[in-house]
C-alpha distance (Angstrom), angle and dihedral (degrees) to the residues before:
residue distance angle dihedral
X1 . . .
X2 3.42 . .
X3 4.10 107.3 .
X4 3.74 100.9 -126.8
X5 3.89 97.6 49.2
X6 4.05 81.6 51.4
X7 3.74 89.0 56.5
X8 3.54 96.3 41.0
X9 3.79 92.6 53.6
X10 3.66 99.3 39.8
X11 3.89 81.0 54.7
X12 3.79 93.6 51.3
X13 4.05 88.3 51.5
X14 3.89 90.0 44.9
X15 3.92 88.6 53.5
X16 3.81 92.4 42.5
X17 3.82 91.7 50.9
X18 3.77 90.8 47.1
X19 3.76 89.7 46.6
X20 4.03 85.8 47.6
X21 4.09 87.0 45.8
X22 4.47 87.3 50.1
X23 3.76 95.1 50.2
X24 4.30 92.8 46.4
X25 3.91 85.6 46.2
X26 3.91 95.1 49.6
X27 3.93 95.3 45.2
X28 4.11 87.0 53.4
X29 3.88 90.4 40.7
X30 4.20 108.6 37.4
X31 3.81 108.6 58.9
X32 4.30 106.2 -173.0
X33 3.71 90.6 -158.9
X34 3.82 86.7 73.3
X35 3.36 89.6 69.6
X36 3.85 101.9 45.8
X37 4.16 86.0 107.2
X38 3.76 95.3 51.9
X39 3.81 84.0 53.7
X40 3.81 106.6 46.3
X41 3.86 86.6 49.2
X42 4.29 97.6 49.0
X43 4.05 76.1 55.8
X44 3.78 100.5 44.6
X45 4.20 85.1 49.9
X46 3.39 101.9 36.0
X47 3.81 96.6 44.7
X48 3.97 112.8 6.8
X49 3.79 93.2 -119.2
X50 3.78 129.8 119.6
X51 4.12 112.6 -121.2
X52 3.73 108.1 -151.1
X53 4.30 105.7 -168.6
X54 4.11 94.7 -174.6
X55 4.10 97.8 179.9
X56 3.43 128.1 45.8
X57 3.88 118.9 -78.5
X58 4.15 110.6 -118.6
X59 3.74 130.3 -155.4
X60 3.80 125.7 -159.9
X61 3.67 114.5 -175.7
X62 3.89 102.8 -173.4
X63 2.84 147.7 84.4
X64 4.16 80.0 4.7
X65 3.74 127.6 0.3
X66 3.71 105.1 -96.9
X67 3.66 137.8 -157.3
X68 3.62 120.2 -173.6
X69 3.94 111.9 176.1
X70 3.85 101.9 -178.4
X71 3.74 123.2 -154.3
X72 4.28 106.8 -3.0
X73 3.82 124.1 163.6
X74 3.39 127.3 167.1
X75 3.85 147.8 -154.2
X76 3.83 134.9 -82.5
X77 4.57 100.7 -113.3
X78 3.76 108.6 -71.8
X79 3.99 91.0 -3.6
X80 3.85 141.8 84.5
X81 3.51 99.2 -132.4
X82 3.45 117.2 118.8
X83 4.00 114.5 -93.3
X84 3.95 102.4 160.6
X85 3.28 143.9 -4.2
X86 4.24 144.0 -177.8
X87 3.83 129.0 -165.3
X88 3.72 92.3 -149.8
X89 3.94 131.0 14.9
X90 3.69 112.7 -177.7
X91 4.50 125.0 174.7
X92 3.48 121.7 -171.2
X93 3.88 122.2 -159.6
X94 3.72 139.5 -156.5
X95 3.68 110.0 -121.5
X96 4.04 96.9 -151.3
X97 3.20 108.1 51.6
X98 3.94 90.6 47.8
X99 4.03 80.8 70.1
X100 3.88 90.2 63.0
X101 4.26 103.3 40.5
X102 3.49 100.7 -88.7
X103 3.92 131.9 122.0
X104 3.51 108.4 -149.2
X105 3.88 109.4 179.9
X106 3.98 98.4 -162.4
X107 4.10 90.8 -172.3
X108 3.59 142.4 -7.2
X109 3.82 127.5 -164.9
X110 3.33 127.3 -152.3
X111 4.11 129.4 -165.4
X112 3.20 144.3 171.2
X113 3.71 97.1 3.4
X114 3.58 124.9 169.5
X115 4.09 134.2 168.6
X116 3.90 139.8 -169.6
X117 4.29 103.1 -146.7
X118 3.71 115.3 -178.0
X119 3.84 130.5 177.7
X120 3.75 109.2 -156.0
X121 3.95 123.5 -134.4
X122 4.07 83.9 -95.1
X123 3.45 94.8 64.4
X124 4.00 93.0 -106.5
X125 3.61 119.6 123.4
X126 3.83 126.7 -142.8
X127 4.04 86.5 -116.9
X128 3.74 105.3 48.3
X129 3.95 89.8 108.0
X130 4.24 86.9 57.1
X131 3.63 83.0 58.5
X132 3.55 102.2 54.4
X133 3.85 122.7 100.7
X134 3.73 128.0 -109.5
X135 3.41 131.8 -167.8
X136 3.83 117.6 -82.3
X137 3.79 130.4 -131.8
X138 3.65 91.6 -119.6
X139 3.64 90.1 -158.1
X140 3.65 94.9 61.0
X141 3.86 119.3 76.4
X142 3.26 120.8 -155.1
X143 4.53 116.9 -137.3
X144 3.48 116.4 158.9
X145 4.00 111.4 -168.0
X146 3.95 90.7 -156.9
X147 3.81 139.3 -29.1
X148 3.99 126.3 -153.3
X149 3.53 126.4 -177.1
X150 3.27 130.1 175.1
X151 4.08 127.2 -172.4
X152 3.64 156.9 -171.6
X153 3.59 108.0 -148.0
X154 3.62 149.9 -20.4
X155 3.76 114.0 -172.4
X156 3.60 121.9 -162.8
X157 4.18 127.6 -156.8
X158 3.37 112.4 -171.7
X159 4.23 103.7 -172.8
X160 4.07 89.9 -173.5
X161 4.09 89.8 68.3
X162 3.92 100.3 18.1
X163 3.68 85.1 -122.3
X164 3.65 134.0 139.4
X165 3.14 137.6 -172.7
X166 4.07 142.6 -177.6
X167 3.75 143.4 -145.6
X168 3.42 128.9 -157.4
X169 4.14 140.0 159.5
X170 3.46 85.5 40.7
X171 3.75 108.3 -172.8
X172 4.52 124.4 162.6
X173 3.62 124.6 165.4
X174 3.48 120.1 179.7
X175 3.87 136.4 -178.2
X176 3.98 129.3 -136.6
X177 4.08 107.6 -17.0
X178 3.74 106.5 -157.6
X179 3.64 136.9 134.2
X180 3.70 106.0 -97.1
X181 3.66 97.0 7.3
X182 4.00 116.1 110.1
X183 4.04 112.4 -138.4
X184 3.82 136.7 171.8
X185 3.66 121.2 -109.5
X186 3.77 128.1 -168.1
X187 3.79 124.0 -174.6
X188 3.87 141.0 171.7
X189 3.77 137.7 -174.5
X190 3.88 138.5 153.6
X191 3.78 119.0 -123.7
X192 3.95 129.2 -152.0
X193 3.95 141.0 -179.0
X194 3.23 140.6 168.8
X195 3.95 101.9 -152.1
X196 2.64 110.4 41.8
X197 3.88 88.7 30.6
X198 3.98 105.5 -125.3
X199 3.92 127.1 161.6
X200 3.99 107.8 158.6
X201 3.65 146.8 148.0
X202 3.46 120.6 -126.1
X203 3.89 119.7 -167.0
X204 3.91 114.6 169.8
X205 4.07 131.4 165.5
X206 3.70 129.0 -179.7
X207 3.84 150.8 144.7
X208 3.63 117.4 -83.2
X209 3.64 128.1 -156.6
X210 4.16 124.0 171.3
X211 3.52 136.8 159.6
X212 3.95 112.7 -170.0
X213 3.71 95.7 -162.4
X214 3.65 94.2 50.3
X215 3.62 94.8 41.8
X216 3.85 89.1 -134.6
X217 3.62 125.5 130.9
X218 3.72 135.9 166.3
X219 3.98 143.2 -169.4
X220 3.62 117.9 -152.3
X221 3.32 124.7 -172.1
X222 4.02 107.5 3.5
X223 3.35 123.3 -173.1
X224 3.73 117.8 179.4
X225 3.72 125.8 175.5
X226 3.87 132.0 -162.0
X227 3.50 127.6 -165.1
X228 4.18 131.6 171.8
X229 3.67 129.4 37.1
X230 3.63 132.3 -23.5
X231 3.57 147.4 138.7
X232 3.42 94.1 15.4
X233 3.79 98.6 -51.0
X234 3.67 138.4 101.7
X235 3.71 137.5 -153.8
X236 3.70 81.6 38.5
X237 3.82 124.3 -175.9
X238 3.75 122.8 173.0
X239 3.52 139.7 167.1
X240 3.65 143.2 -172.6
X241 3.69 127.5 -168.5
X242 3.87 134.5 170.8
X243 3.53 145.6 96.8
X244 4.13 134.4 -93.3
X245 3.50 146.9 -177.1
X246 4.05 135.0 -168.1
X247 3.89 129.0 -164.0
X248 3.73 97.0 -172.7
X249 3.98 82.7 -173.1
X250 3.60 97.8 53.4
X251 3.69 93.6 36.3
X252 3.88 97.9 -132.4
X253 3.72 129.1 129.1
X254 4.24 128.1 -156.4
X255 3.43 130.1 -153.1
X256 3.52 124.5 -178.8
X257 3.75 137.1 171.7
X258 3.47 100.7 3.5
X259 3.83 129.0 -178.9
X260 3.50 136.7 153.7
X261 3.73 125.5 177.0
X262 3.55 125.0 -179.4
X263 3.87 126.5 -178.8
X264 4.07 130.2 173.1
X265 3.40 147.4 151.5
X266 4.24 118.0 -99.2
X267 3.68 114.4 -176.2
X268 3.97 101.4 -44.2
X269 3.83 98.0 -28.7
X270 3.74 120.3 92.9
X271 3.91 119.3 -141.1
X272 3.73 133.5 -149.1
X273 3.52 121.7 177.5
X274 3.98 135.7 -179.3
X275 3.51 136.6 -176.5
X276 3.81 126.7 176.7
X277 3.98 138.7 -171.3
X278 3.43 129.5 175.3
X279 3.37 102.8 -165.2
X280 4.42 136.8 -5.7
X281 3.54 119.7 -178.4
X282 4.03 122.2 -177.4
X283 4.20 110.9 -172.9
X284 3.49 120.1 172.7
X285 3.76 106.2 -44.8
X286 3.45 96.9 -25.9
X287 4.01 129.3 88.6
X288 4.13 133.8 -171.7
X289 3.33 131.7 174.2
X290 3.91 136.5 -175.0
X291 3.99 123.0 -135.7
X292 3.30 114.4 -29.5
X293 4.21 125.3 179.7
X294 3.44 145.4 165.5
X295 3.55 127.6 -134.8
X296 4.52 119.0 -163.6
X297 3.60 129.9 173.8
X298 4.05 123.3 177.9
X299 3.58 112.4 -168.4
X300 4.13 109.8 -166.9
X301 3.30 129.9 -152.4
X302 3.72 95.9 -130.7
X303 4.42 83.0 63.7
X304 3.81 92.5 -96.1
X305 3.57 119.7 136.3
X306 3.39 125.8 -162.2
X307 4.27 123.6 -170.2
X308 3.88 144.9 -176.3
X309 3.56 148.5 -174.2
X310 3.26 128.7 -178.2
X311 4.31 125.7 166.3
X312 3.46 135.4 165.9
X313 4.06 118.0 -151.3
X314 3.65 99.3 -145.5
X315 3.89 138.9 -20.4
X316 3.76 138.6 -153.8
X317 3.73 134.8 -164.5
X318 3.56 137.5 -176.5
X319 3.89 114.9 -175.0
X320 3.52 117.4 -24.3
X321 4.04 88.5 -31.4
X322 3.85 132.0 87.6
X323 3.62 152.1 177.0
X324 3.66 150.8 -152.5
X325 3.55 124.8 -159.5
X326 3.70 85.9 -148.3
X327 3.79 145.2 6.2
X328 4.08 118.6 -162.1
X329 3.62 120.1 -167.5
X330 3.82 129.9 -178.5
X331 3.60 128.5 -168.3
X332 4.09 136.1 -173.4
X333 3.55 139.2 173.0
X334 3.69 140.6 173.3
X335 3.46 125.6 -151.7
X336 3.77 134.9 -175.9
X337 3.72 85.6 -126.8
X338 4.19 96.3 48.7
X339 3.85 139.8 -41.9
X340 3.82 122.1 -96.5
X341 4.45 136.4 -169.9
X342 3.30 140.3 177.7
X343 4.25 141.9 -168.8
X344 3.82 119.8 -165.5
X345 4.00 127.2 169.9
X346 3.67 134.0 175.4
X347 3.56 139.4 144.6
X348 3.77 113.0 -84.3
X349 3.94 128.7 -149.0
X350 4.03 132.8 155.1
X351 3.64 136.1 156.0
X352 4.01 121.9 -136.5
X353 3.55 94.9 -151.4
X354 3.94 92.3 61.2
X355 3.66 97.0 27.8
X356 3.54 98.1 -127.7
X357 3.36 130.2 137.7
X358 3.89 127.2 -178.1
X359 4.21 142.1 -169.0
X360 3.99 93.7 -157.8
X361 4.20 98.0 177.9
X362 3.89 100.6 28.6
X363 4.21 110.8 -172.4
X364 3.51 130.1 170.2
X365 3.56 160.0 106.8
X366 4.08 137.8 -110.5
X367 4.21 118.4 -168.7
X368 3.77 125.1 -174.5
X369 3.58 123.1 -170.7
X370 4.04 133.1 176.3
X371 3.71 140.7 114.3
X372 3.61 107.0 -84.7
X373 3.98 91.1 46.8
X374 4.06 123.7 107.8
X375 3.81 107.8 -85.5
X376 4.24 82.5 -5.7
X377 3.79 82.1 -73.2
X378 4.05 164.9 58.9
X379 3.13 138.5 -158.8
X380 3.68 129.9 -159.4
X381 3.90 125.8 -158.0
X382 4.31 112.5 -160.7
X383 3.85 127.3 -171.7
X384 3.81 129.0 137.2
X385 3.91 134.4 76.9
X386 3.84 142.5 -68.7
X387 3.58 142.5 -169.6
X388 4.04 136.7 -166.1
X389 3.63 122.2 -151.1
X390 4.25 121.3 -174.9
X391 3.65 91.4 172.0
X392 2.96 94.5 66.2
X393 3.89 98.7 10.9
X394 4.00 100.8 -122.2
X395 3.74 131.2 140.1
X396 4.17 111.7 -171.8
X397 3.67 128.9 176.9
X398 3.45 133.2 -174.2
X399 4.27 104.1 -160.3
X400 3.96 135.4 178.4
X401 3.70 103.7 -161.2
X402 3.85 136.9 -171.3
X403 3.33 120.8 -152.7
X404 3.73 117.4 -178.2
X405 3.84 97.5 -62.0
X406 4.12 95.8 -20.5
X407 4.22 124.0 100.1
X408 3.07 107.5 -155.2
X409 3.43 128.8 179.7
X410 4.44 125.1 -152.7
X411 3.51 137.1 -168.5
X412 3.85 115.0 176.0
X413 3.70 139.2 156.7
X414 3.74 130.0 -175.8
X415 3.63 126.9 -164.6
X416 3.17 151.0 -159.5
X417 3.65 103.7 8.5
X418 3.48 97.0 -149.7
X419 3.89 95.0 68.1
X420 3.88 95.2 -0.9
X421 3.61 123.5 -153.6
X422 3.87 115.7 -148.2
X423 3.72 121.0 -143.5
X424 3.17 125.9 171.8
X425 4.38 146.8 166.0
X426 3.80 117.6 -156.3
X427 3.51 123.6 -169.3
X428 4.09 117.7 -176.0
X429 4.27 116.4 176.2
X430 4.32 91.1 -161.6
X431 3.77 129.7 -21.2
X432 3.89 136.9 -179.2
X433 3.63 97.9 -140.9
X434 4.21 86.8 178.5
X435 3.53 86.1 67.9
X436 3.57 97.4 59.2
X437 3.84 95.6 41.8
X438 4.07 126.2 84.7
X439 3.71 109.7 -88.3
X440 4.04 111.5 -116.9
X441 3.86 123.0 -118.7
X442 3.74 130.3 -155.8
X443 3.79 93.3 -108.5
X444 4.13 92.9 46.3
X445 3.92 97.1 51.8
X446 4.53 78.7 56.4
X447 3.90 91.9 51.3
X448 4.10 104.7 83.1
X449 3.87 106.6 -120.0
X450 4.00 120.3 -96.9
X451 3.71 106.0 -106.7
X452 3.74 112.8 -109.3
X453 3.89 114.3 -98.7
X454 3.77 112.2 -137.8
X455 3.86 98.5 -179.0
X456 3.28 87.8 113.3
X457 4.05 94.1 76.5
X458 3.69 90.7 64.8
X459 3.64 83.4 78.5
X460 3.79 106.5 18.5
X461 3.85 119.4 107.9
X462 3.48 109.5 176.6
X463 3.53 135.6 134.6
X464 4.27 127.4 177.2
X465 3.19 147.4 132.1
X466 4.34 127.8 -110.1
X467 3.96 121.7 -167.0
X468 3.79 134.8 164.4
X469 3.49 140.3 -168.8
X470 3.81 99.8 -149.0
X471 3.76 121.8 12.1
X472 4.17 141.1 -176.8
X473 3.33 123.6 -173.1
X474 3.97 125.2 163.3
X475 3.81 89.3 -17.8
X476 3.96 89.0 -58.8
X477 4.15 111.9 119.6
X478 3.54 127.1 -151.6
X479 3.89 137.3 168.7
X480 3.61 135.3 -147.0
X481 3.81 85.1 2.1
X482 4.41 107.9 176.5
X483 3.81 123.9 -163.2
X484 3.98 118.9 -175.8
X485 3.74 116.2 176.5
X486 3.67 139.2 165.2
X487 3.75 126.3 -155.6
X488 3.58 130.7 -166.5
X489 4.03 152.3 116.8
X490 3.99 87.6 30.0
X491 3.81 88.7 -55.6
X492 3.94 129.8 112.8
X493 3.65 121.5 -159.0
X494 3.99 117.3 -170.8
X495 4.05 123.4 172.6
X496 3.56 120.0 -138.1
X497 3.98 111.6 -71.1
């Protein structure tokens, strides 16, 4: 062998053996629990919590630096109520690049955690001051290989809503975590309410790109599944996938490939919902978006079927406002008793800030068809305007309508929708109200008449007015004919026609 490769490796197994030798000598020699005091009070200054470290901490020094912290909770911000709290909390470094300034985390695990999160009636949270940012050690980069965690339950109280809400079977795995460096990320958790009434499973995966420094981070290919109860269905299954990007600096938001589709039983009718975009962008103060629609189906148990489609071509936004040059719905429904569609368009704008949404040209058409109806059917003419309010809760419309031969003319407002009051101003030039009533036979004129059933007023506040130039009803005719009423508190009051 030649004589200075002999040296050379009889010097690299002297230096491993020494290297060996150092590591034995510092796990007899450095205990970490003698420095459980310094820690809990760098916490208790630096963020005003108590750090409770229950077990004994651990080091392992080969083949990775270890750090195993046992059971740790700590406090809620300048209290000693419990806020969170893991079984086990273990970090695992990289020895090399420790030698050249950098911390390189190659795994941390996770167990057993579990966390009380509140947001106050204010609309603070009792861990906004985790959140906030510190200054870095710019000479320490931070590159975790992989991070698992796995927990019990996170509970969250949120006082502005009187909601709450719990997670459980808590399970994330992620790859590589490093600025700049795309990774996968899988994670799982069950979800449950009371009120609303929610118990679902939530499985998503995607690709994960940030950058810290930049403030830019990006999802790419999401998928996200849902399965259980919620909003008021059952048998649910929902998905979302896409992809999106942030620039915090820049201010602008991507979305690409989005779809979500939802469907569910309620009651005895079985619902199937879709909703695709193929592309949202938010920069600065301004917004666009390409087509977006919305596809529903209701299948009821009695055979109905009810469906819609609504899409918008394009939409802009400056602010907290936007527009679309156009809004298309469609609507069908079958019926044991007949078969009925519709079309409406008009331009659409709203602003988020105000809460106000409007329909400024409203066109359209509504059909109904079926044995039992007038002439086996009706048709519907639509064109005016219409506006939605949330704050205040309003919806107004001011209609011209055709019906069959009839113009009539509506002005109605309802609000709020919590206990809504109905008002309303109906103008009709002539109808045939015979035509639109069910024609009499021989044996129903000999059955006595059902008494009318005026539970309905308990609830019904309404009040309007109803005129018409020309009017039939059961072969009696009448002109200019005027009906005010007023209905409220279980009372009706009606003028003289």
């Amino acid at each position: 062998m030649n004589k200075h490769l002999k040296y050379g490796l009889s010097f690299v197994a002297g230096m491993a053996f020494l290297f060996l030798l150092l590591l034995m000598v510092a796990a007899l020699a450095i205990n970490p629990n003698e420095y459980k005091p310094q820690i809990v009070r760098l916490v208790k200054e630096k963020k005003q919590r108590t750090l409770t470290l229950a077990g004994d901490i651990k080091l392992a020094f080969f083949p990775k630096l270890g750090l195993d912290l046992g059971r740790a909770s700590i406090s809620e911000f300048q209290g000693e109520k419990e806020f969170a709290a893991v079984e086990s909390a273990r970090l695992y470094l990289s020895w090399w690049p420790l030698l050249k300034k950098k911390l390189v985390v190659d795994q941390v695990r996770i167990e057993g955690v579990r966390a009380n999160l509140v947001r106050f009636r204010d609309g603070t949270t009792n861990f906004d001051d985790l959140l906030r940012n510190e200054e870095e050690n710019k000479q320490l980069r931070f590159d975790i290989d992989s991070v698992m965690i796995d927990g019990d339950a996170l509970s969250f109280h949120d006082e502005m809503s009187g909601r709450q809400f719990a997670l459980s079977d808590i399970r994330i795995r992620t790859g590589r975590l490093a600025n700049g460096k795309p990774t996968e990320a899988a994670a799982d958790f069950r979800l449950q309410s009371g009120n609303p009434r929610v118990d679902a499973l939530f499985h998503a995966t995607t690709g994960l790109t940030f950058d810290t420094e930049a403030r830019r981070y990006a999802v790419k290919g999401l998928n996200l599944e849902i399965r259980g109860t919620a909003a008021g269905l059952s048998r649910l299954a929902a998905g979302i996938k896409g992809d999106a990007a942030l620039d915090r600096r820049a201010g602008t938001l991507l979305a690409e490939n989005l779809a979500v589709a939802v469907t569910g039983k309620k009651g005895t009718d079985d619902i199937d919902v879709r909703l695709t975009a193929p592309r949202l962008r938010w920069a600065a103060d301004k917004m666009s978006a390409d087509r977006i629609e919305l596809v529903a189906n209701v299948q009821q148990g009695d055979g109905g079927e009810m469906g819609l489609v609504a899409s918008i071509p394009s939409l802009a936004g400056e602010g907290r406002a936007f527009s679309a040059s156009l809004l298309n719905v469609d609507i069908s429904a079958k019926q044991p008793g007949g078969e009925y569609r519709g079309k409406l368009s008009s331009p659409l704008s709203g602003n988020f800030r105000d809460q106000q949404f409007a329909l400024s040209e409203l066109k359209g058409t509504l059909a109904a068809s079926g044995r039992k109806m007038p002439g086996r059917s009706i048709k519907l003419g639509i064109a005016g305007a219409a506006q939605l309010g949330l704050q205040p809760q309003s919806i107004k419309a001011n209609l011209s309508l055709r019906l069959d031969e009839s113009n009539i003319k509506l002005k109605a407002g309802i609000s709020p929708f919590t206990k809504p009051h109905i008002a309303f101003d109906l103008d009709i030039d002539h109808i045939d109200a015979d035509r639109y009533l069910p024609a009499r036979t021989s044996q129903s004129q000999l059955q006595p008449q059902k008494p009318f059933d005026f539970s309905l007023l308990k609830t019904f506040d309404a009040s309007g007015s109803v005129r018409v130039g020309s009017l039939k009803l059961n072969n009696i005719k009448a002109s200019n004919a005027r009906l005010d009423f007023k209905s409220g508190g279980g009372k009706l009051e009606v003028s003289e026609p």
